[in-house]
N, C-alpha and C positions, 0 to 999 in steps of 0.2 A: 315076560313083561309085555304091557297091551297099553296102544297109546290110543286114542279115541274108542274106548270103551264104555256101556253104558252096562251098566248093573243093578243100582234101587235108586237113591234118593239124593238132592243136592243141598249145599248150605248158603245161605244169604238172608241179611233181615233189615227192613224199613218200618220204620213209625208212621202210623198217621193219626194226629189227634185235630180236634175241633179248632176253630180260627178263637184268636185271642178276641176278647172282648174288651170294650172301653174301660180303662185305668188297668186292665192286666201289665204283668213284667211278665218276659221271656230268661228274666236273669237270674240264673243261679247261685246259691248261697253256701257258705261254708259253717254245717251245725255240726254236732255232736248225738254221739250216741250213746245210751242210758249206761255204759259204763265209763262218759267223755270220753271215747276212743276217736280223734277226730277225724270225719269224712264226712265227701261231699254230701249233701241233700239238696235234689232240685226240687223245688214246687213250683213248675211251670204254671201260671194258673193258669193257661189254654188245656193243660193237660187235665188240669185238677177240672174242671169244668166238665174236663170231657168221660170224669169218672164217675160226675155227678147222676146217680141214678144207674150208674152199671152200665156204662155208656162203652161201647166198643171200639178198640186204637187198632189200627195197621202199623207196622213198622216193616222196613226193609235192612238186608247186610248182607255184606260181603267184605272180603278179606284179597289179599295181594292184588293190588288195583294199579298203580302208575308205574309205566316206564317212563324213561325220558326221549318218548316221544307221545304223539295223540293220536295213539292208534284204538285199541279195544277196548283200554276206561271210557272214552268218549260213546263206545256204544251201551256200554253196562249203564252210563251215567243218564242214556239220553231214557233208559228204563225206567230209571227209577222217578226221573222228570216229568216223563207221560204217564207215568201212573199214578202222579198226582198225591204221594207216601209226603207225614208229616215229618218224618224223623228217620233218622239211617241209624245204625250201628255199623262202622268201619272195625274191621278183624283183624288188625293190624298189617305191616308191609303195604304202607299207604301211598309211600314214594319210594320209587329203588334210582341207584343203586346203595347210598347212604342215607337217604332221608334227608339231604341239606336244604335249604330254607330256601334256598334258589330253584331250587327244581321243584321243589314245592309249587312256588308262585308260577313256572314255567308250564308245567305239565299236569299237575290236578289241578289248581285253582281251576281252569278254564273249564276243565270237566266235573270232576267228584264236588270241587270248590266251589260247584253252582246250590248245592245246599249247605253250605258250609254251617250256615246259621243253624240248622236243624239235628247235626251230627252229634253223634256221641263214639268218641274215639277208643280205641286201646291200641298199645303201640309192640308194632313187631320186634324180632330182631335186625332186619333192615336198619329201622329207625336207630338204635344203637349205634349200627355202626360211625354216627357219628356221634362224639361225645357229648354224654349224656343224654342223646338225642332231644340237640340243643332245638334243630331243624325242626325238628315235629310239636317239640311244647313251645317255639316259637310261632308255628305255625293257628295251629289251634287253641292256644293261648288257656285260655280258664275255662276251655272244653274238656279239656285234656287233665285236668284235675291239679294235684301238687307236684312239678316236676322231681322233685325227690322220691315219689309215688309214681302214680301213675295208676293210680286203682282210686275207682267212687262206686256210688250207687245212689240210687231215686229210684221213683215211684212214678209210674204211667199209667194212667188208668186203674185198673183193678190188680196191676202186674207190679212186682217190684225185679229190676236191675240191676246185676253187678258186671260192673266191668274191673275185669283184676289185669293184673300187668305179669306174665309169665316169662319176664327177660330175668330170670333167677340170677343171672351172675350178677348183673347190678342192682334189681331191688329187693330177691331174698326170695323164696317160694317154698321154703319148709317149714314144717309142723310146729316148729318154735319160731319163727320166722314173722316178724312185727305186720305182715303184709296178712299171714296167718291167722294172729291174735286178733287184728282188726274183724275182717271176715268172719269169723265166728262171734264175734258181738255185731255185728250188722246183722249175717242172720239172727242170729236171740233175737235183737230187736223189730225186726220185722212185723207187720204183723197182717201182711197181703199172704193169701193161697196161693197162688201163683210167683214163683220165682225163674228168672232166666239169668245165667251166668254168660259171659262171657269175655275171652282171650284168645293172643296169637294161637299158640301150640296145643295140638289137638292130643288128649291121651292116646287116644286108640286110634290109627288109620292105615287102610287098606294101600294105599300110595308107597307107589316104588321110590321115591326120592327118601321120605322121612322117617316113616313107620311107625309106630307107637313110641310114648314118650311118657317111660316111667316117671319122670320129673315134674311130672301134672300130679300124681296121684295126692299128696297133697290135699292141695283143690276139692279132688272129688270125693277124698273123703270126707270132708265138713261139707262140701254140697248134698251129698248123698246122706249124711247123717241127719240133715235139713229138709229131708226130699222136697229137694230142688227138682224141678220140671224139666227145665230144659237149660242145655249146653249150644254156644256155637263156637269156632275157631275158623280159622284159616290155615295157613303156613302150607299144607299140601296144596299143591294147584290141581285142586277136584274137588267135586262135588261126592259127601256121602252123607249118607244119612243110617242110624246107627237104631237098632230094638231100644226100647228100655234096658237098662242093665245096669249092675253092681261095679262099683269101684276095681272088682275083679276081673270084672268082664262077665258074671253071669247073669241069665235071662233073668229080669225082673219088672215086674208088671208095675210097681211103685219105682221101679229105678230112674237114670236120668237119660232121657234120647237127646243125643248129642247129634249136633250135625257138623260138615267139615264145608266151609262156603272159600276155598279158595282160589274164587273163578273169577276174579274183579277185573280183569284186564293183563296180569301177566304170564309166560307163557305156559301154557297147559301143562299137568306133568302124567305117565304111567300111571297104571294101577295095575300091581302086582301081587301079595299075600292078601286075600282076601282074610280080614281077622272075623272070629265069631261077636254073631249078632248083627254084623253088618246087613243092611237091609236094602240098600242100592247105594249104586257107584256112577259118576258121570266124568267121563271128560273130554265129550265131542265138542263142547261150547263152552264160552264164558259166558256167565249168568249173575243172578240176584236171586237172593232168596227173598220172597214176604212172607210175613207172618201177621195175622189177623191174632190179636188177642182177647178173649171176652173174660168175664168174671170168672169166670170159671171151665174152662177149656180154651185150646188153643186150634188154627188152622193152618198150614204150612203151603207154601205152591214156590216150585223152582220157576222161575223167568229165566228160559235163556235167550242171546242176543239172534237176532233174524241171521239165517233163515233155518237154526235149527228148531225140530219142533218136540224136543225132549222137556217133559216135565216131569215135574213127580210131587204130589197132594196128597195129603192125608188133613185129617182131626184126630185131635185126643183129650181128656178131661187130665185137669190138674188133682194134683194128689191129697 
């Protein structure tokens, strides 16, 4: 087992789209999808504006961010603040140690909290631990989608979004599984080249605490049958970044690069079996990932907090 080890690539992702214009809403709405499966659709019109003409978003994320104190979210947080990102993806384990509504308002609001308005959530198991995790969909209110869910998706730019919710024992994550049925008519409906998935629990990781987690597969089979672009999670406390590859884990050039961003603030964990395909491992720092998305390719850069000066950048074209 190796504890401040650095080996290919990290996970985190922020939004950035264009300023709202006069008469825009930032308010999201609850449609339907062309089999009425219901789920969120956001049409930001800042965003819509900013896809006008193939217009290019930033986004930032990351995953396991507050303790209850204001220690390392506050520097992950003060990242994404000076870089100026329109939009977060949070990768669930957003509060520990239960996620309750109090420590909520105690210890992110102040940090993570400061774009509260821009975020787009999925919820750990953290969160769970308090019931229903009442604390988190009180927190984030109709960011966070239908507490009885906890899975939406929208459209940013030229990109479309899913955030699913991977706490199987309470909202269900298999093959027959309503959480399932949904996600496979959202992708059909789809109709962007670009897709990015994300949830807590990472299938495949390299980290000594968790390790792969057959109970994603799922997921990646209707992602992968969609080729879907990209994956992010959390739940390991490290940064990896993963080949393309198949639901089985083999090398594929149409498959899905997953990344593991779970460096928000809590504390660091090992990196022990290195699984195949893996392509770099981090976990000297707590960071943020961004992601630059255009119409058609993507761009990746780890941020990690001062004064380390590990990165890791890549591009790739959507499928």
């Amino acid at each position: 087992m190796r504890l401040a080890t650095l080996c290919t690539a990290p996970l985190a992702i922020v939004l950035t789209i264009g300023a709202c214009s006069e008469g825009c809403s930032s308010r999201r709405g609850v449609g339907s999808l062309t089999d009425g499966t219901p789920g969120r659709v956001w049409r930001d019109r800042a965003a819509a504006a900013a896809s006008d003409g193939g217009s290019i978003v930033r986004i930032a994320a990351a995953g396991d961010i507050s303790l209850n104190s204001l220690g390392a979210q506050r520097q992950t947080s003060d990242l994404i603040v000076e870089a100026g990102f329109a939009a977060v993806l949070v990768l669930g384990d957003t509060q520990y140690p239960n996620g309750e509504l109090a420590n909520f308002k105690a210890y992110y609001d102040p940090t993570w909290g400061r774009f509260k308005a821009i975020t787009e959530p999925s919820p750990g198991n953290h969160e769970y631990y308090s019931d229903g995790a009442e604390g988190y969909y009180a927190y984030f209110g109709d960011r966070a989608g239908d507490p009885a869910k906890g899975y939406y998706s929208f459209d940013l730019g030229e990109w479309h979004l899913i955030s699913l919710n991977s706490n199987c024992g309470d909202v269900g994550c298999g093959a027959t599984s309503p959480q399932l049925t949904w996600l496979r008519a959202d992708l059909a409906a789809n109709t962007r080249k670009c897709v990015l998935a994300y949830w807590h629990h990472p299938r495949f990781s390299s980290g000594a605490t968790h390790g792969n987690n057959p109970s994603m597969g799922p997921f990646w089979d209707a992602l992968y049958q969609a080729r879907v672009d990209v994956v992010l999670n959390g739940h390991e406390h490290i940064y990896e970044r993963f080949h393309p590859q198949t639901p089985a884990a083999l090398p594929d050039a149409a498959g899905i690069r997953q990344f593991t961003v779970g460096t928000g603030g809590a504390n660091l964990y090992a990196i022990d079996s290195i699984q195949p395909n893996s392509a770099v491992r981090y976990n000297g720092a707590h960071g943020v990932l961004a992601l630059t998305l255009a119409p058609d390719s993507y761009h990746w850069k780890f941020l990690p907090v001062a004064p380390a000066t590990f990165t890791d950048t890549g591009s790739a074209v959507c499928h």
